[in-house]
C-alpha positions as CSV (number, residue, x, y, z in Angstrom):
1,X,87.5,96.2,71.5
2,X,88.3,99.1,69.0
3,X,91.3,99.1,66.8
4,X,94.0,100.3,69.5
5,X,97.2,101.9,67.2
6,X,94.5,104.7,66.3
7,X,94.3,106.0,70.0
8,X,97.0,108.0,72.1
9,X,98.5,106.5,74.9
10,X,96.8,109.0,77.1
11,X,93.6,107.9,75.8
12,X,93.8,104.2,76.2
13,X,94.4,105.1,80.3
14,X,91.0,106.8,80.1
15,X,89.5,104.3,78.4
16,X,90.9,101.5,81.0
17,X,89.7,104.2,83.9
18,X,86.1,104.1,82.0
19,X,86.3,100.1,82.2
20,X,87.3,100.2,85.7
21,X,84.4,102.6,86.5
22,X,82.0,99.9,85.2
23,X,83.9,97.0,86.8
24,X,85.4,95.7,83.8
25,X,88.4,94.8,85.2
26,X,89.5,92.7,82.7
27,X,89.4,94.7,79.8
28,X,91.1,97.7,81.7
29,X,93.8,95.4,82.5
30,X,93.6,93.7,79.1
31,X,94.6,97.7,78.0
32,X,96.6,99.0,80.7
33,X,99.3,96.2,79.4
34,X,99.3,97.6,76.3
35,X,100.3,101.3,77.3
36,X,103.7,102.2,78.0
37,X,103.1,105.4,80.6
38,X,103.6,105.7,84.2
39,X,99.9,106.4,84.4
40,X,99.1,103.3,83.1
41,X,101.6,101.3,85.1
42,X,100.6,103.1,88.4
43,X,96.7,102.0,87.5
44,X,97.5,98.2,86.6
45,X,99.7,98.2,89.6
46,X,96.5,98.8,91.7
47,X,94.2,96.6,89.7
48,X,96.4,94.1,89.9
49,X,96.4,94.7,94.2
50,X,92.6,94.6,93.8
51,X,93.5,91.2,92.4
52,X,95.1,90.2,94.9
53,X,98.2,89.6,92.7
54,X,100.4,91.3,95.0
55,X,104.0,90.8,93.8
56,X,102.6,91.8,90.5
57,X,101.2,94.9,92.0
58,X,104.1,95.3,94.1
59,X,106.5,95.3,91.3
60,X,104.2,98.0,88.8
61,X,103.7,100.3,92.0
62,X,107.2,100.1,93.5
63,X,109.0,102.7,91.3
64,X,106.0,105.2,92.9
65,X,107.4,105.7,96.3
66,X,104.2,106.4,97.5
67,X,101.1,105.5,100.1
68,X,99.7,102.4,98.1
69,X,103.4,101.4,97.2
70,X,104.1,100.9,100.6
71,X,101.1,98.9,101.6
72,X,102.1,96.7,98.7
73,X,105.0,96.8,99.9
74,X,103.5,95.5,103.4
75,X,101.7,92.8,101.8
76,X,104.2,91.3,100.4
77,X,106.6,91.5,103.6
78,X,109.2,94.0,102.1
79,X,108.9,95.7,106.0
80,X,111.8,97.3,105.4
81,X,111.2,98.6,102.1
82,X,107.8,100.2,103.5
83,X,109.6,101.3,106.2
84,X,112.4,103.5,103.7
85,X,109.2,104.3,101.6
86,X,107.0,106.1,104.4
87,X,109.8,107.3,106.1
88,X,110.6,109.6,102.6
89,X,106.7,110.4,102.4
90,X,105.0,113.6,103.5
91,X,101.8,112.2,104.7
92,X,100.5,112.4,107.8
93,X,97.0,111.3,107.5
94,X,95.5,108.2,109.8
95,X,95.9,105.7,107.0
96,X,99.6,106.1,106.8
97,X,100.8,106.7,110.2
98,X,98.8,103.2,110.6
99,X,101.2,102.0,107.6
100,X,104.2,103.3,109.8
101,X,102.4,101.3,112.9
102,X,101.9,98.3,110.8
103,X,105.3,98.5,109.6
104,X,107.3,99.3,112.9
105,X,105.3,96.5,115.0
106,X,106.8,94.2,112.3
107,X,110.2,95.1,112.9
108,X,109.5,94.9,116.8
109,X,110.4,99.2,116.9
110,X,107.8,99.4,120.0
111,X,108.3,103.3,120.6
112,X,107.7,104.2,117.1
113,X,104.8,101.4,116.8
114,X,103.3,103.5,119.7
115,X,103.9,106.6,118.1
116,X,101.9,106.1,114.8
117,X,99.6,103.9,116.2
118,X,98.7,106.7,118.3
119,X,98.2,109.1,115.3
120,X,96.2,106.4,113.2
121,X,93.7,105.6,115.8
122,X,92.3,109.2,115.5
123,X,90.1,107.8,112.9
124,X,87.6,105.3,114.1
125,X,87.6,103.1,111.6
126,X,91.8,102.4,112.4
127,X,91.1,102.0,115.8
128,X,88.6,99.4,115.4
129,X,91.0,98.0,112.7
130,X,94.1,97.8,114.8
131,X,91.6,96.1,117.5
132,X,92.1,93.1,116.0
133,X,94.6,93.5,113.9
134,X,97.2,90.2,113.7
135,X,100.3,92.2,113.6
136,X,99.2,94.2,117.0
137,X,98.1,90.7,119.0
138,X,101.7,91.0,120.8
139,X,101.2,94.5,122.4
140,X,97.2,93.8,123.3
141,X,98.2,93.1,126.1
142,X,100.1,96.2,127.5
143,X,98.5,98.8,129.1
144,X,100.2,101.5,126.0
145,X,98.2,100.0,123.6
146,X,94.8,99.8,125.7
147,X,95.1,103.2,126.7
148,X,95.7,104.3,122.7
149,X,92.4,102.6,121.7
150,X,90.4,103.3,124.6
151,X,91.7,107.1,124.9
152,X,90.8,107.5,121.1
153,X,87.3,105.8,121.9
154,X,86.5,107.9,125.1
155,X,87.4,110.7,122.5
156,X,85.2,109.8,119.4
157,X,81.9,109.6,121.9
C-alpha cells in the first residue's frame, strides 16, 4: 500500500471505494480505519454489515439516522431505535416501509405492521420476501395479511 500521510482524507475514501469496487474488502477496510471523515465512517459502517459484524456496523452507521442505519439497527434488535429512526425519515420507498413492517411486527403494533406491509409489498421482490419472512410467521395466518400478498400478486400479473 502507498505511503498514506501524502494523500488527503478525501482521497483515501476514494481509494477504499476503488478497493471495494474490486472486492478488496480488506484493504478498503484496512483504510477506511485510518480516515477520520463521516464519509469514511458511513462506508466502513457498511462494509463492516457486509461482514456481518453488525454491532460494529451498527455503531459506525448509527450517528446517520438513515435507511441502512435502521436495518442495522434491526439486526441487532435495537426495534425501538429503528422504530425512532424511520419514524424521523422521509422515505417512502418499498424497502423502507418494509423496515417500518419489520419493525412494527416486532413490537406487536399490528395496525401499523399492516400499514407498511401493505406499502412494501408493492414491489415483488418484498412480497415474496415477507412470504416467508420469520418475523411475519404470527400474522400468516390472518386473513389481513393473505389478502396483502395475494392482492399485490393478483396485481403484479
Amino acid at each position: 500500500m502507498p505511503r498514506l500521510a501524502q494523500f488527503s482524507p478525501e482521497a483515501l475514501n476514494t481509494l477504499a471505494a476503488s478497493y471495494v469496487y474490486t472486492a478488496d474488502y480488506e484493504r478498503a477496510i484496512e483504510l477506511l480505519q485510518k480516515v477520520d471523515l463521516p464519509e469514511a465512517r458511513y462506508n466502513l459502517g457498511l462494509l463492516k454489515a457486509q461482514q456481518r459484524k453488525l454491532h460494529e456496523a451498527y455503531e459506525l452507521l448509527k450517528p446517520f439516522g438513515d435507511l441502512n442505519s435502521a436495518i442495522t439497527a434491526l439486526s441487532v434488535n435495537r426495534n425501538e431505535e429503528a422504530k425512532q429512526i424511520l419514524g424521523a425519515l422521509d422515505d417512502s420507498s418499498p424497502v423502507a416501509e418494509y423496515a417500518r413492517s419489520l419493525t412494527h411486527a416486532r413490537l406487536k403494533e399490528n395496525a401499523a405492521f399492516y400499514q407498511h406491509l401493505g406499502k412494501a409489498c408493492t414491489e415483488t421482490s418484498l412480497r415474496k420476501r415477507a412470504a416467508s419472512e420469520p418475523d411475519f410467521y404470527p400474522y400468516r395466518d390472518e386473513a389481513a395479511f393473505r389478502s396483502i400478498l395475494n392482492e399485490k400478486k393478483e396485481d403484479a400479473q
